[in-house]
C-alpha positions in Angstrom: 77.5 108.3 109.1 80.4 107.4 111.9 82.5 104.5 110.0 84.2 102.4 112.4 86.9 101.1 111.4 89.1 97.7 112.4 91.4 98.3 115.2 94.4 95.6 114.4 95.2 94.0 111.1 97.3 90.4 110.7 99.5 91.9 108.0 98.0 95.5 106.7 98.5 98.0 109.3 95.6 99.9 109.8 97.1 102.3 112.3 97.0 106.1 111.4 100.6 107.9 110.1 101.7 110.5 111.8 101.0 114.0 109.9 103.6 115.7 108.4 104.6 119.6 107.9 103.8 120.5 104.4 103.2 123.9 104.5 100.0 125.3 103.1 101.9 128.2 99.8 99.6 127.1 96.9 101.4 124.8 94.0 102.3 126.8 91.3 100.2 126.2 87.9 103.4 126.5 86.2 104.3 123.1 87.0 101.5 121.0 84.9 102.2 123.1 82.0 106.3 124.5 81.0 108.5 123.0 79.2 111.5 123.4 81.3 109.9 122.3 84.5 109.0 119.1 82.4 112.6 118.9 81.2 113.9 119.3 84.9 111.5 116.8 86.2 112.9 114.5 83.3 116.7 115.0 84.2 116.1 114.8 88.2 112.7 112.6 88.8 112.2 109.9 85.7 115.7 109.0 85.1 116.4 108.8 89.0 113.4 106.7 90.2 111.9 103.0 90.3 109.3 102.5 87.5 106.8 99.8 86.6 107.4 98.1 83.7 105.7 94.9 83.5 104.1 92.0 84.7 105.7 88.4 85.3 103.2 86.8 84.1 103.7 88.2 80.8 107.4 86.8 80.2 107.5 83.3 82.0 110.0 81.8 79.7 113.1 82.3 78.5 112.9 84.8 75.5 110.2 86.2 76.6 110.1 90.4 76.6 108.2 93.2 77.2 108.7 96.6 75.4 107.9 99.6 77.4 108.0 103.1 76.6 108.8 106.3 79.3 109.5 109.9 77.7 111.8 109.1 74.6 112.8 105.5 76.6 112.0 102.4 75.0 113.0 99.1 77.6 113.2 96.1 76.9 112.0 93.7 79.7 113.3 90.3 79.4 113.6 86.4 80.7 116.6 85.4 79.8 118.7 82.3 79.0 119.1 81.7 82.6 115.3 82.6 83.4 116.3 86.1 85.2 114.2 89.3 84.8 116.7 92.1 82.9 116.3 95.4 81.9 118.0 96.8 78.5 117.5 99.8 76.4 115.5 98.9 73.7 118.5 100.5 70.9 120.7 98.6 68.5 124.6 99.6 69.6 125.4 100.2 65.5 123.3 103.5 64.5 120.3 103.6 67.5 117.8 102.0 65.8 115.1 100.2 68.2 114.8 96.5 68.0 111.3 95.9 69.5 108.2 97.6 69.0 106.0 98.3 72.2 103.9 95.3 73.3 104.7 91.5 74.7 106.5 89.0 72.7 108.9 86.2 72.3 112.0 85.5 70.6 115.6 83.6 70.2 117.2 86.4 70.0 117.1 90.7 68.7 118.0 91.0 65.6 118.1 94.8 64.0 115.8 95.3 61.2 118.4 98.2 60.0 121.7 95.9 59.0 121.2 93.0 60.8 123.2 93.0 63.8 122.3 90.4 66.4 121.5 90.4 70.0 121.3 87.3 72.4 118.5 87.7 75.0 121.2 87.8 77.6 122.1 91.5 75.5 125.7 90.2 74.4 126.6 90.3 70.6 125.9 87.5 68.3 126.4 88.3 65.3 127.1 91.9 63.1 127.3 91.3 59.3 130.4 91.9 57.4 132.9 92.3 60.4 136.0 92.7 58.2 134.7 95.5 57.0 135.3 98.3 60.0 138.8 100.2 58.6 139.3 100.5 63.0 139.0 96.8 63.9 135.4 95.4 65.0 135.6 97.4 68.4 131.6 97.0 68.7 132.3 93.5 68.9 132.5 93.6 72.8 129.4 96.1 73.0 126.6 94.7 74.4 123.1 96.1 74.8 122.9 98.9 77.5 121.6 97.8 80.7 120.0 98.9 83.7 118.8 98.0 87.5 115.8 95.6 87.6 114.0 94.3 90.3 110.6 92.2 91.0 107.7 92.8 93.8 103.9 92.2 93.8 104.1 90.0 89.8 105.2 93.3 88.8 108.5 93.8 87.0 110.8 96.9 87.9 113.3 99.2 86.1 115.0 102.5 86.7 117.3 104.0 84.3 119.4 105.3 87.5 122.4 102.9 87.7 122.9 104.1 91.8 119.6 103.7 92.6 118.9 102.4 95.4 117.2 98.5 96.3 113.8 98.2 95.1 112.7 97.3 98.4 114.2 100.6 100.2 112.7 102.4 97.9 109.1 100.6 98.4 109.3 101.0 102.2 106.0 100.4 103.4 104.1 99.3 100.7 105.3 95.7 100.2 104.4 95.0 103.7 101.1 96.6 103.6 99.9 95.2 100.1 101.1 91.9 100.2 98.1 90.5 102.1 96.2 91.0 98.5 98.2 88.2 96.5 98.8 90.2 93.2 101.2 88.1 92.1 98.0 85.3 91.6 95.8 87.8 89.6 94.6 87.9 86.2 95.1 90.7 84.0 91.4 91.2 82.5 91.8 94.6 80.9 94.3 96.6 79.6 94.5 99.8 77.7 96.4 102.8 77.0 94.6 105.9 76.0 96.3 109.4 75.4 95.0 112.3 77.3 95.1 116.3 76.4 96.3 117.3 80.2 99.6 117.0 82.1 100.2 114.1 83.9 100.5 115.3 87.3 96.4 116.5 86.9 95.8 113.0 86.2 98.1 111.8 89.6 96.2 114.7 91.7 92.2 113.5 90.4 93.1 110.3 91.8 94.6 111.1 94.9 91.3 112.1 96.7 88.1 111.7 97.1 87.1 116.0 97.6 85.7 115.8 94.0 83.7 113.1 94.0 81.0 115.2 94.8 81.3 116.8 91.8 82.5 114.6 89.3 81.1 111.2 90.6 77.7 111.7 92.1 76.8 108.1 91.3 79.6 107.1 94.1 77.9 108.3 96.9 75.6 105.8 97.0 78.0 103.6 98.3 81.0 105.0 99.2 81.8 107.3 102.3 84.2 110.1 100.6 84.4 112.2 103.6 85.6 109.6 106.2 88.4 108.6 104.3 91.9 108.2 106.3 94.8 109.3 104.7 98.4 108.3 105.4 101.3 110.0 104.1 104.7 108.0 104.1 108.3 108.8 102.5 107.6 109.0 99.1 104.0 107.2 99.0 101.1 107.7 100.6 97.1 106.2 100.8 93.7 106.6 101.9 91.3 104.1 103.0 87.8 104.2 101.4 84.8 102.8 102.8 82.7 100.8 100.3 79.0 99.7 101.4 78.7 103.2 102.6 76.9 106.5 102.5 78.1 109.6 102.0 77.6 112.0 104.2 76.8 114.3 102.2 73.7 113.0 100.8 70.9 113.5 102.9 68.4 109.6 102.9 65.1 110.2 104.2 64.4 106.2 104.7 68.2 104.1 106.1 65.8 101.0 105.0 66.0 101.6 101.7 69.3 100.5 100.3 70.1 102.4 97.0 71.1 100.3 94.0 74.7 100.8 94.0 75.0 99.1 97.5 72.5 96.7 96.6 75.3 95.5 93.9 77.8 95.2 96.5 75.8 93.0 98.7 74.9 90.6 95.1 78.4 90.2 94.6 79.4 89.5 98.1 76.1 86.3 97.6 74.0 88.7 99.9 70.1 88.7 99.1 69.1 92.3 99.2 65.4 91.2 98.6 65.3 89.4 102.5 67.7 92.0 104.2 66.6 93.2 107.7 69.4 95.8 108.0 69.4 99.4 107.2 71.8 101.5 104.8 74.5 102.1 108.3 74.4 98.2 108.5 75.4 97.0 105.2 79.4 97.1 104.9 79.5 95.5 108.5 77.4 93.0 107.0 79.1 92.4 104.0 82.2 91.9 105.9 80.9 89.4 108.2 79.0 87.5 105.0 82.3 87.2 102.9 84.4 86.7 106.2 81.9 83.5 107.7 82.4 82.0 103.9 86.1 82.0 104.3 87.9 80.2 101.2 84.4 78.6 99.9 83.9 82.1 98.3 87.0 81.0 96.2 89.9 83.0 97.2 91.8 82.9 100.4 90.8 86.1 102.5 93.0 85.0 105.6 95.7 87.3 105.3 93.2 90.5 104.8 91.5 92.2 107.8 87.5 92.9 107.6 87.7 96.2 106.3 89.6 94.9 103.1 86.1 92.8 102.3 84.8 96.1 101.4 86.7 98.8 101.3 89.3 100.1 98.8 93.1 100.3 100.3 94.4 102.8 97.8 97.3 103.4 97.5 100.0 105.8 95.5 103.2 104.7 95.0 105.4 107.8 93.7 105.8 108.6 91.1 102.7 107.2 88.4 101.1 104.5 90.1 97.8 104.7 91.4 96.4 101.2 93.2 92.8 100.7 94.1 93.4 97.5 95.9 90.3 95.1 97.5 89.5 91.7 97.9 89.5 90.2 94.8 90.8 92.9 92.2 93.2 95.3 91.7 92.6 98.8 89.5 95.9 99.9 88.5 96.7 103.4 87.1 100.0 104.2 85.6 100.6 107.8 84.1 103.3 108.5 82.0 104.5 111.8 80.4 104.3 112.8 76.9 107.5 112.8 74.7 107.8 116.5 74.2 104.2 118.1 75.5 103.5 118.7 79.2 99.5 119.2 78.2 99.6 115.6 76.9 100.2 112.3 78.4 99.7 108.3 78.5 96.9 107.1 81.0 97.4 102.9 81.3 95.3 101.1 82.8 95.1 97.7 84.3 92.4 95.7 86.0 93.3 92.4 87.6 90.8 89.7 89.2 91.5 87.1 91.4 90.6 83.7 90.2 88.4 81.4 92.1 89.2 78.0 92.8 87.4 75.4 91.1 86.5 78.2 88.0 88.2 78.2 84.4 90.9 80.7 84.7 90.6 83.7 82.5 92.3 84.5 79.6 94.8 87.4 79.9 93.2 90.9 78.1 94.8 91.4 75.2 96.5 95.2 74.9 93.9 98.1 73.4 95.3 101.4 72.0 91.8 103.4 73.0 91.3 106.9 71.2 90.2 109.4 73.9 86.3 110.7 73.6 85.5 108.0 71.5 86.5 104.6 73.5 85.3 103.8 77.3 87.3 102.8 80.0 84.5 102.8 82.5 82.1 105.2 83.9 84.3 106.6 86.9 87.5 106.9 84.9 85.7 108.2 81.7 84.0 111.3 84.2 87.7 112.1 85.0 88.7 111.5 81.4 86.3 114.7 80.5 87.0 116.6 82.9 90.6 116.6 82.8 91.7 118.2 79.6 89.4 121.3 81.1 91.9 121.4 83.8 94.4 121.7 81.7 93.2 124.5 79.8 92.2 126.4 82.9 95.8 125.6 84.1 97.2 128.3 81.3 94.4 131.1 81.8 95.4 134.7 82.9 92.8 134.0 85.2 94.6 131.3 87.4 97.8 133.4 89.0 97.8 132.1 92.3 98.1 128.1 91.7 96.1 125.3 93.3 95.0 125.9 96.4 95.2 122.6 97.8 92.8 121.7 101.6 93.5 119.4 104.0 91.5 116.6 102.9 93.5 117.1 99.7 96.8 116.9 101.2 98.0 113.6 99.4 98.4 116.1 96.5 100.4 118.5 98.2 102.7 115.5 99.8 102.9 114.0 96.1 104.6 117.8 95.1 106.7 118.2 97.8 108.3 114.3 97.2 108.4 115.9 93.0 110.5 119.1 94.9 112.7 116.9 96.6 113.7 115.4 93.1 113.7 118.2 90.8 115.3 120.8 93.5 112.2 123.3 93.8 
C-alpha cells in the first residue's frame, strides 16, 4: 500500500530530515548490562541533561509539590510563594534525610520528620529546633534547600541537576515547534502508573523506537497500521517517525480491500464514521477518516485547526532524548518515560502516562490517580504488555556467551543507532 502523505503542514513540518552518518559497527551488548557503563552514563548523561519531572496541572497553587525520583535523586517540584515552578533536592540540609515521599501533595511548608527543621516552600530556613545549642554558632542557619535549573514546555515541568545546562528551549530544538500544534498543556491526565521491569532501560527506549518488530510482537497492529512506510527523522539529540493509522500493512497479504478488518473498523467508530454504509475499500479508509474529522471541524469537540490531515490519523511519535517516548494524535497523548534502576542495569522504572483531550460541552474528567502496578500480574494495555513480556527475555539474551557481536541494528532501525550515538556523545564512548 503507497501512503501518501500531506505535502505542507500550518505548524508541524512534515518535510523529511536530512540523513545523518551513523556508521553501521554493531552496539555493543555491554552497554544494557555493566555496571560501570551505567555508572558512566550516570556521571556524564543523567546528571548533565533536561528531565521530565512533572505536570502543571498537578501543582497549580502555591505549596503545591511534586516528588520525583531519578537514580538515587529525589526532587522536589514546587509552586511557590510567588506562584513560580522550582526545582530542589528533596534532602533536609541537617543529616540528609528526605522530606517528601514520592507522589503529589500540598503543604505550608517542609518540615523534617528526623528533628524538625523547617523549610519554607521558597527552600529558605524557617525554623531548626534548639539553635543555641550548635557549640560553632548556627552556621546552617543561612542554608537553604539545594536547588537546581527548572524550566516549563508542553504542561510539563522540567529539571536537570546540571547547574550549566543549557535553556530548556535550546535543548528542545525542534520539538516545541513541531508538537505544539497538539495543545498538551489542555489535556487530562487519565492514566498513570509506574511498573518495574527486569531489563535495562535503554531495551525499553530501543522497543519503542520502531516499528521492525511489530511484526513480531504486535501482529494485532497490522490491521491498521502501515509499519513499513513509516518516515523517520533524526534531529540533534531527538528524533521521530510518522505512523500511518487507518492503514494496512504491507506485509499482510487481504484477499478482499472491501472488507475492512475490525481494528480499522474501530478507528472509523471513533472518528463518528459508520462502517456498516461504507462504500470505500481498506486503501480508502485513513483518507477518509481524515476528511470526516477534518469537515466536522471544532463540532467534534476539540479544535483541530492547528493540526494537518495526517495528524487526524496518524501517530507523530516522537523521542525526545533521553527517556521520553511520545505517541502524539489528535486527541491523546501516550507518554513513556523510562528511568534507570538505583543500582541494577537489568532493572528499571517504566511510567506511563495517557492524556485525552477534553471536548467542549462534556464533564471534564477527573485526573488518574497514581498506581504502583507489579509487573506480570497488572496490565497496562495490550501493546505495552506484549513488550512488557518480551523485554526481560532481551535482557537475559543480552548476557549470553552466545551474543558477542552486539545488536545489529538495520536501517529501518536507525532511530536506535542515532539514540546511542547522542548516549556516546555524553558518556565519551
Amino acid at each position: 500500500m503507497n501512503i501518501q502523505r500531506v505535502k505542507d503542514s500550518p505548524f508541524t513540518p512534515v518535510d523529511k530530515a536530512p540523513e545523518p552518518e551513523l556508521g553501521c559497527d554493531a552496539i555493543p551488548a555491554s552497554r544494557y548490562t555493566s555496571r560501570d557503563y551505567m555508572e558512566k552514563e550516570w556521571e556524564n548523561m543523567w546528571t548533565k541533561v533536561w528531565l521530565l519531572g512533572g505536570f502543571l496541572a498537578d501543582i497549580p497553587d502555591p505549596g503545591d509539590y511534586i516528588c520525583t525520583e531519578i537514580g538515587w535523586e529525589s526532587i522536589l517540584l514546587v509552586r511557590d510563594s510567588d506562584g513560580d515552578v522550582r526545582a530542589f533536592y528533596n534532602v533536609c540540609q541537617h543529616r540528609g534525610n528526605q522530606l517528601r515521599v514520592p507522589g503529589i501533595g500540598h503543604a505550608e511548608s517542609f518540615k523534617c520528620a528526623y528533628h524538625h527543621w523547617e523549610w519554607t516552600i521558597d527552600g529558605e530556613v524557617k525554623n531548626i529546633p534548639d539553635p543555641d545549642d550548635f557549640p560553632q554558632g548556627l552556621p546552617c542557619d543561612k542554608v537553604q534547600l539545594k536547588e537546581m535549573p527548572c524550566d516549563t514546555w508542553g504542561g510539563m515541568i522540567w529539571f536537570s541537576m546540571n547547574e550549566d545546562v543549557e535553556p530548556l528551549a535550546d535543548y528542545l530544538g525542534v520539538v516545541p515547534s513541531h508538537l505544539d500544534a497538539y495543545h498538551f498543556e489542555k489535556m487530562v491526565c487519565v492514566n498513570d502508573a509506574t511498573v518495574e521491569w527486569h531489563c535495562n532501560w535503554k531495551s525499553s527506549i530501543d522497543a519503542f523506537n520502531e516499528t521492525y518488530h511489530v511484526q513480531g510482537i504486535h501482529p494485532q497492529l497490522m490491521w491498521c497500521l502501515d509499519d513499513v512506510d513509516v518516515q523517520t527523522d533524526l534531529y540533534d539529540k531527538h528524533s521521530r517517525y510518522l505512523v500511518p493509522f487507518g492503514a494496512i500493512s504491507p506485509r499482510i497479504n487481504l484477499e478482499d480491500p472491501k472488507q475492512i478488518p475490525g481494528p480499522m473498523q474501530d478507528m472509523m467508530v471513533a472518528a463518528g464514521m459508520d462502517p456498516a454504509t461504507y462504500e470505500g475499500d481498506v486503501t480508502t479508509v485513513r483518507r477518509d477518516i481524515q476528511k470526516h474529522r477534518r469537515a466536522q471541524g471544532n463540532s467534534i469537540g476539540f479544535d483541530i485547526s492547528d493540526m494537518n490531515d495526517d495528524q487526524l490519523t496518524d501517530d507523530y511519535h516522537y523521542f525526545i532524548f533521553p527517556n521520553l517516548t511520545l505517541n502524539t494524535h489528535c486527541d491523546s497523548l501516550m507518554l513513556f518515560r523510562q528511568r534507570p534502576h538505583e543500582t541494577d542495569p537489568d532493572k528499571m522504572y517504566f511510567d506511563i502516562w495517557n492524556f485525552a483531550m477534553p471536548k467542549e460541552g462534556e464533564d471534564v474528567p477527573e485526573r488518574a490517580n497514581h498506581r504502583e502496578l507489579v509487573h506480570g500480574k497488572d496490565s497496562l494495555g495490550l501493546v505495552v504488555d506484549q513488550d512488557a513480556f518480551n523485554l526481560p527475555r532481551v535482557q537475559r539474551g543480552m548476557h549470553s556467551r552466545g551474543f558477542e557481536k552486539g545488536l545489529w541494528i538495520p536501517f529501518q532501525e536507525r532511530r536506535i543507532r542515532h539514540f546511542h550515538k547522542t548516549l556516546e556523545d555524553y558518556v565519551g564512548e
